[in-house]
C-alpha positions in Angstrom: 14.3 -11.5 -13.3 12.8 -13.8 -10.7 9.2 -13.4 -9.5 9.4 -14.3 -5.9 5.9 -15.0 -4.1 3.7 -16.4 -1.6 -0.3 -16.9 -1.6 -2.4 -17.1 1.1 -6.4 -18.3 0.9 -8.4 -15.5 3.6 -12.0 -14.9 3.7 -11.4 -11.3 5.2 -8.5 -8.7 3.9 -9.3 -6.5 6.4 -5.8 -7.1 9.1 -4.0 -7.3 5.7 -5.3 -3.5 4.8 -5.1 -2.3 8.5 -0.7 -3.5 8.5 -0.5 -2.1 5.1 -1.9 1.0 5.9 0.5 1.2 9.0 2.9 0.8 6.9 2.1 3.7 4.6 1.7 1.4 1.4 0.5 3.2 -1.7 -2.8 1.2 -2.9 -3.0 0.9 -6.4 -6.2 1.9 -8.4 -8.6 -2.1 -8.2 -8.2 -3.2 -11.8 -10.3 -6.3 -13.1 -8.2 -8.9 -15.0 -8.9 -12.1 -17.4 -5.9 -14.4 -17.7 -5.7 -16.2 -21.0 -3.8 -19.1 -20.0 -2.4 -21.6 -23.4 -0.5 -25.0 -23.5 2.5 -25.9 -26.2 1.7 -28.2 -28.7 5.3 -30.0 -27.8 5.0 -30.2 -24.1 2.3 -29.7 -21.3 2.8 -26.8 -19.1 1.2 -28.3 -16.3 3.9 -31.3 -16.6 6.6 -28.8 -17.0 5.8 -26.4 -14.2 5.5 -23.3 -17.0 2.9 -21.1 -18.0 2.0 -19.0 -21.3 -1.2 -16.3 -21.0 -2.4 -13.3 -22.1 -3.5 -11.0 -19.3 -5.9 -8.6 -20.1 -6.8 -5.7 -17.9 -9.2 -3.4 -19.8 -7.3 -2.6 -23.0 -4.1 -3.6 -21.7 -2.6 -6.6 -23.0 0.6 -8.3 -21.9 2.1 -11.7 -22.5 3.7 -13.3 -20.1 6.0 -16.8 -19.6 6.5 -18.1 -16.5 9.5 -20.8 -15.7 9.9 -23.9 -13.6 9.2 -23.4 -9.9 12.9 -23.1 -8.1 13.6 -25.2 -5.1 12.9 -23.4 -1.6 10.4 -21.9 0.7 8.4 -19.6 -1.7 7.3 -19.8 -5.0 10.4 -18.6 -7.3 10.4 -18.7 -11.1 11.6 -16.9 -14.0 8.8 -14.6 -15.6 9.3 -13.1 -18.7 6.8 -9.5 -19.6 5.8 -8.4 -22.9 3.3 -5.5 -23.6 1.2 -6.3 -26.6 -1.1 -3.1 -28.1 -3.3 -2.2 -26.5 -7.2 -3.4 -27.3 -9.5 -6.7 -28.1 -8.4 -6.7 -31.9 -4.8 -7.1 -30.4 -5.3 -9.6 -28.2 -7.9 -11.4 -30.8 -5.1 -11.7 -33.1 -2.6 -12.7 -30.5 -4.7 -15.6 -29.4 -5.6 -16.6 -32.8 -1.5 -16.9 -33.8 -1.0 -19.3 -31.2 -3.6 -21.2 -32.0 -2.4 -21.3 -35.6 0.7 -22.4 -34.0 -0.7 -25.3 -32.4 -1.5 -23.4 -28.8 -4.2 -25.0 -26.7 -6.7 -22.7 -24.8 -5.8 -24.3 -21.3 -8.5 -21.7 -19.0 -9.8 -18.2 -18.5 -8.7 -17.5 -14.8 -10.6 -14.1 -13.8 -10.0 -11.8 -10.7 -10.6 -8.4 -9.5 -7.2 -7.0 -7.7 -6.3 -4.6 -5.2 -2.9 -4.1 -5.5 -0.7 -1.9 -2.7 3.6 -0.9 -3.2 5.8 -0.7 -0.3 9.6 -1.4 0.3 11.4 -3.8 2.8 15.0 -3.3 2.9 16.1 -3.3 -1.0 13.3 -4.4 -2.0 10.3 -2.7 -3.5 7.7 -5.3 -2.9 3.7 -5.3 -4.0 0.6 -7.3 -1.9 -2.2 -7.7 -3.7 -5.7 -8.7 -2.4 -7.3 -10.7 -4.8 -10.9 -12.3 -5.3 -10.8 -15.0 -7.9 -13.8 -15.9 -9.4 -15.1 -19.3 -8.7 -12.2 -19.4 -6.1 -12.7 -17.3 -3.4 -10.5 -14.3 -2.0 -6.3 -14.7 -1.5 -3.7 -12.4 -0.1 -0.1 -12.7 -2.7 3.3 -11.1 -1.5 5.4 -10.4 -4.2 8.8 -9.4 -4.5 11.1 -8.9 -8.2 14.7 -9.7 -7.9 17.7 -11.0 -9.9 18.7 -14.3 -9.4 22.0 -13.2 -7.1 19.6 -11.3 -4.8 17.4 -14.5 -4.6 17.7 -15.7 -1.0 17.9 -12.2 0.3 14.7 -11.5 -1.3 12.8 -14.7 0.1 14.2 -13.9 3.5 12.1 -10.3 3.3 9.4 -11.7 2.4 9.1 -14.6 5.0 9.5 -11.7 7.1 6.4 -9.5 5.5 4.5 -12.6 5.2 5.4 -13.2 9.4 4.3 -9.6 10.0 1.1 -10.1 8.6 0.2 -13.2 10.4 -0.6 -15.5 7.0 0.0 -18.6 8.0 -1.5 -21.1 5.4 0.1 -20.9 2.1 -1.5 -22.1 -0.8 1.3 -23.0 -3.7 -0.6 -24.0 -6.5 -1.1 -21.3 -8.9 -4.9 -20.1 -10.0 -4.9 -21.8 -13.0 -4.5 -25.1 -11.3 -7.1 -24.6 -8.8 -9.5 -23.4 -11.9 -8.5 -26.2 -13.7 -8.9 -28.9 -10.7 -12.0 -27.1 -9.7 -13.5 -27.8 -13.5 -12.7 -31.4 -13.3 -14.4 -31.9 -9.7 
């Protein structure tokens, strides 16, 4: 599957929640999350345009791999879910066997999220409101697709992301602002 996206920096969510509501989106319950991010031994992921973390919200833990950025208008990659068990003594082992392996504790990239659902066309689609510590607040679009529904899919969402009057997108991911942001 492709994970189809845009992010936009905004100091208020407000319009955001006002068009969402309009449009009858079902808000998800605000969950707090702390993404483990790790770089290969064999290759730097911020070289390679990939990613590797653990994301931890409460006791839930899932892996995740993000692929090369894809060519166009939004932010297209491969991503690749995994649940782990649930709990700290999962993800405390999971951690530990890639750094056995070599795996180098890139950053810790921490948010509290207020996700909302809604459809456009074929496409069930999520918005989440985000407010990234040490970064400030940011409004993603997000859509899921196979790679033969691609373009359709980035069409929609220029279209949501038109609707909702976000103009300034922001294409570097968290985890390169947290990063820059450490080195400044």
């Amino acid at each position: 599957m492709l994970e189809i996206e845009m992010k936009f920096p905004t100091g208020d969510f407000a319009s955001v929640v006002d068009h969402l509501t309009r449009w009858q989106a079902k808000p998800l319950p605000p969950q707090d999350e702390a993404d483990h991010y790790y770089n290969a031994p064999d290759r730097d992921f911020g070289q390679t345009d990939e990613a590797l973390r653990l994301r931890r919200i409460g006791p839930v833990n899932v892996i995740t791999y993000k692929g090369r950025r894809q060519p166009g208008p939004t932010k297209t990659r491969t991503e690749i879910e995994v649940p782990l068990q649930q709990g700290d003594a999962a993800a405390t082992d999971f951690l530990r066997i890639l750094e056995h392996l070599g795996y180098r504790r890139a950053a810790v990239v921490r948010k509290h999220r207020k996700s909302y659902e809604f459809r456009r066309g074929d496409f069930a689609m999520q918005a989440c409101l985000d407010e990234v510590e040490h970064l400030g607040r940011f409004v993603e679009i997000e859509i899921v697709a196979p790679p033969d529904k691609r373009d359709a899919a980035q069409a929609v969402l220029l279209g949501v992301v038109g609707e909702l009057g976000l103009t300034t997108p922001e294409s570097r991911s968290y985890l390169q602002m947290i990063l820059e942001t450490v080195k400044t």
